[in-house]
C-alpha positions, 0 to 999 in steps of 0.5 A: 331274679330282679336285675337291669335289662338290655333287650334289642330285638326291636333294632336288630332288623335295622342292624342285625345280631351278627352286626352288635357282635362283630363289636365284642372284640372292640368292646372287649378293648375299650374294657380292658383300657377302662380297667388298665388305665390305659386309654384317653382320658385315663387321668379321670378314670376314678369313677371307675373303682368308686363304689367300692372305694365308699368308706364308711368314714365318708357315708358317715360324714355326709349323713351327719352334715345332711342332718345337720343341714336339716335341723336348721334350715327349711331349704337347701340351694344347691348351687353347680351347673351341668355335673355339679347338679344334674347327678342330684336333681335326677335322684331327688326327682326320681324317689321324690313325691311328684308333690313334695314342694307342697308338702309342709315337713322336710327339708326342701332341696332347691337349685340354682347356678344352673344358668344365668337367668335374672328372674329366677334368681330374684325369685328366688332371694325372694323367697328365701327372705321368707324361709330359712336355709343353707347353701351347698355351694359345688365347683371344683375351681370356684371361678364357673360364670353361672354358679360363681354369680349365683353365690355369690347372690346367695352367699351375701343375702344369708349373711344379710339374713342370720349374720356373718358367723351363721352363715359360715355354719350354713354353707357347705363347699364341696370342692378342690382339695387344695387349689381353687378359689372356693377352696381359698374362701371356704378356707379364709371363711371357715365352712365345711368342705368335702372333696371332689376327687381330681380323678373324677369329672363333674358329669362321672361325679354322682357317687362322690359328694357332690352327688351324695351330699345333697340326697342325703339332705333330701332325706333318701338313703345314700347307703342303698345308692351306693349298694347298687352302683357296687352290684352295677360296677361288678356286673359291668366289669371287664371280667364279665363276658360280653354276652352277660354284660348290659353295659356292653350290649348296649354300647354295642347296640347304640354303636351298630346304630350309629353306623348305619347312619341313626345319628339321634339318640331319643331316650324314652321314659314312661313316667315324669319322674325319670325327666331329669334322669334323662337330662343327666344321661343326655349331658353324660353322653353328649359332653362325653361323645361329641367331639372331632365332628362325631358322636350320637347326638342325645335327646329325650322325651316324656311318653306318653305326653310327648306322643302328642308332640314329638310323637309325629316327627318320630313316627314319620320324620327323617330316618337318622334317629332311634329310642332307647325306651327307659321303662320301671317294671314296678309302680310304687302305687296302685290306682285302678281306673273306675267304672262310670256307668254313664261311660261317656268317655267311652273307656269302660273297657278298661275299668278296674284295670291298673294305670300301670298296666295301661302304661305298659301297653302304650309303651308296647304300642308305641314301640312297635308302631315307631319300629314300623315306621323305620325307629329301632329301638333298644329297651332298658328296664328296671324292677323298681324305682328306688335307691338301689335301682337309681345307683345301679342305673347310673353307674350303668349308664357311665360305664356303657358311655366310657365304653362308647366313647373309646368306640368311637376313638375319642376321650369320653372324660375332656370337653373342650368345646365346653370353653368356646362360649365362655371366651366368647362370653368373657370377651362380650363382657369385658374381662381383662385380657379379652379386650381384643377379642371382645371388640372383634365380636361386638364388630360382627355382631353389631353392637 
């Protein structure tokens, strides 16, 4: 039967069975908190239930807007930073075509507020002069420095482009309910909002409209999505013994690690689509587990290309890490390597087999030559990349790191230590009320 599986017996000579189970008590714990209510952070627990919370109402909402969207524009910018786009951006690139920018049909779904770079963002206004487009613009206060600049930059350069009133029937807000300077402008200006559930945070947010909205408008089948992550959330459930729960297993596992000093985390992928699939899980577990100096540190790479590069380090640099190897069972394709009777490049003893079965035993060489070298590594696989797949992997991977996060005794739903650049940045840049402080920080930096 097709399913998500957790396989650990390339880690278990690192940290032994016995030792994954001796957290079944634990886990169980962190369970029960997650389903009660009851733990830190239990105000931002509504992702939880979310999936089965989906009305038809909603899904119907977000359809027709995205269709709307899509009938008038040639490109979407979806404006947010961190959760208000990574949800998103791991979905369109995971079912996209690894091609689709070239392509001439459909509706382009581009980014931007994700940092604060000055070329990019000409680049992009550039462009957009040349096209038509909307914005769906995501933050909960409005006031976020990255995104808040970005449309800003947008929002005046489409209202210079179609006019004031168009424009408003171009921009999507997707929001605060009630409070919050977008939800004030979105209000004065008439655009079309969707909430951000208070009991939701940014990175937990997929599943709501920030996540939905824009990959419905890439044109992918946000029903499915949510079909799996409601399969997910019942086979991750606190009623479902331990043994049976790849959520827990693998929280346990990655935990049995951690105290045996594996301090890194390398989540492994076998195909370019899963990228930024890797980017979302690593903001999910390192803004949700590193905190009070604890917390396995997140990294990624992309197998078989990063073989070339970080390969060596991982083969025979410092002992403190270990993979979680993200493998697909099943290619949407089928491409067979040919014959070449020249056979100058010397592989004609793979000739006539698939690329996917190739992959598979690079993926199986790799693994076993990085456990002999002293990585231990946890396997995860899914049948198929697909929307139902997506939806079930990503609510996977919230509910394993919420359950982790209780593990190691800290809110998995708080990021305190996100605000520490931002006074600093603030105070750099003059904002009143950060005088003090910015005169301070130009004095030890020099300048």
């Amino acid at each position: 039967m097709s399913k998500l599986e957790v396989k650990l017996n390339n880690m278990l000579q690192f940290a032994s069975e016995q030792e994954v189970m001796s957290y079944r008590e634990k886990i169980n714990l962190c369970q029960k908190q997650i389903e009660e209510k009851s733990g830190k952070g239990n105000d931002f627990l509504g992702w939880v239930n979310l999936p089965a919370e989906i009305t038809e109402e909603q899904l119907k909402s977000v359809e027709k807007v995205a269709a709307e969207l899509r009938g008038k524009s040639e490109i979407v910018v979806v404006v947010g930073i961190g959760g208000s786009y990574l949800g998103a951006k791991a979905v369109i690139e995971a079912l996209g075509n690894s091609f689709s920018m070239l392509n001439d049909t459909g509706t382009k779904v581009l980014f931007a507020g994700n940092s604060i770079c000055e070329d990019y963002h000409a680049e992009l206004l550039k462009m957009l002069d040349k096209h038509s487009y909307s914005i769906v613009v995501i933050s909960k206060s409005g006031t976020t420095t990255e995104p808040a600049i970005a449309f800003r930059l947008l929002k005046q350069h489409l209202e210079s482009k179609v006019g004031k009133s168009e424009a408003a029937s171009r921009i999507v807000a997707i929001t605060d309910q009630s409070k919050g300077a977008l939800r004030k402008l979105a209000d004065t200006e008439g655009y079309r909002t969707f909430i951000i559930p208070d009991d939701v945070g940014g990175r937990y947010s997929v599943l709501t409209p920030v996540g939905l909205l824009p990959i419905a408008i890439a044109g992918f089948d946000i029903r499915k999505m949510v079909e799996g992550a409601r399969k997910a959330m019942s086979d991750t459930a606190a009623n479902v013994p331990f043994e049976q729960n790849p959520a827990c297993q693998y929280a346990a596992a990655r935990n049995a690690l951690y105290a045996k000093g594996k301090k890194v985390e390398i989540m492994v992928n076998y195909t370019p689509k899963l990228h930024y699939v890797t980017e979302w899980w690593k903001q999910l577990y390192g803004e949700s587990e590193g905190k009070e100096n604890k917390g396995i540190f997140p990294a990624g790479v992309d197998f078989t290309t990063d073989l070339h590069s970080m390969g060596q380090y991982i083969q025979e640099g410092e002992r403190f890490i270990f993979e979680t190897v993200l493998s697909v069972s099943n290619s949407s394709h089928k491409l067979t390597i040919p014959e070449d009777p020249e056979n100058l490049d010397q592989l004609n003893y793979i000739a006539g087999k698939r690329l996917s079965e190739v992959n598979h035993m690079a993926k199986l060489g790799t693994i076993v030559a990085h456990n002999d070298g002293g990585v231990p590594n946890i396997q995860i696989s899914i049948p198929e990349l697909s929307e139902y797949w997506i939806g079930y992997l990503l609510y996977f991977f919230e509910r394993a790191c919420a359950i982790s996060g209780y593990t190691i005794d800290v809110n998995p739903f708080d990021q305190p230590g996100v605000e520490a650049y931002k006074k600093n940045m603030f105070a750099l840049l003059g904002k009143p009320g950060f005088e003090e402080q910015g005169a301070e920080l130009r004095k030890r930096l020099g300048i």
